[in-house]
C-alpha positions, -999 to 999 in steps of 0.1 A, spaced: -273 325 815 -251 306 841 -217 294 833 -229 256 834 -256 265 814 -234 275 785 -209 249 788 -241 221 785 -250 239 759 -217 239 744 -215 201 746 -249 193 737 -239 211 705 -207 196 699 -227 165 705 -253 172 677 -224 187 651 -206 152 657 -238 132 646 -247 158 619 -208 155 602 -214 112 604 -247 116 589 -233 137 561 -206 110 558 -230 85 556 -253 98 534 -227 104 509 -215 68 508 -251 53 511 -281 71 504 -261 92 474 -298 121 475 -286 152 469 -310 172 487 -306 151 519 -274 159 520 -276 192 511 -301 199 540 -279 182 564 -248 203 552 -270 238 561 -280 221 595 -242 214 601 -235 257 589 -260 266 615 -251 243 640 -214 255 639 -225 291 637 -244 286 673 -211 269 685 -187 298 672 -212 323 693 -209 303 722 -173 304 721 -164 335 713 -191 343 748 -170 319 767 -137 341 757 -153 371 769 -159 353 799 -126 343 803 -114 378 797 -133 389 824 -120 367 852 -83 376 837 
């Protein structure tokens, strides 16, 4: 995978983790269903789980050039 791949895929993710954290938000003040927000809450572990692996490639990368 190309550097620019990872770095769009880095951002895309960022991009869904920001809209999953304001849905969560929202869904607490508005919709108040409990298993709504508990799916969105698993979505948001996963999501940051994919964004830690990302990272912590990107580090390696940066390690490398070093």
């Amino acid at each position: 995978m190309k550097v620019r791949e990872v770095l769009s895929e880095r951002d895309r993710l960022k991009n869904h983790l920001y809209a999953i954290k304001r849905a969560i938000v929202l869904s607490e003040l508005y919709l108040k269903d409990d298993e709504v927000i508990q799916n969105l809450k698993e979505m948001k572990v996963e999501l940051e789980g994919s964004l830690d692996e990302i990272n912590k490639s990107l580090e390696t990368i940066e390690d490398m050039e070093m």
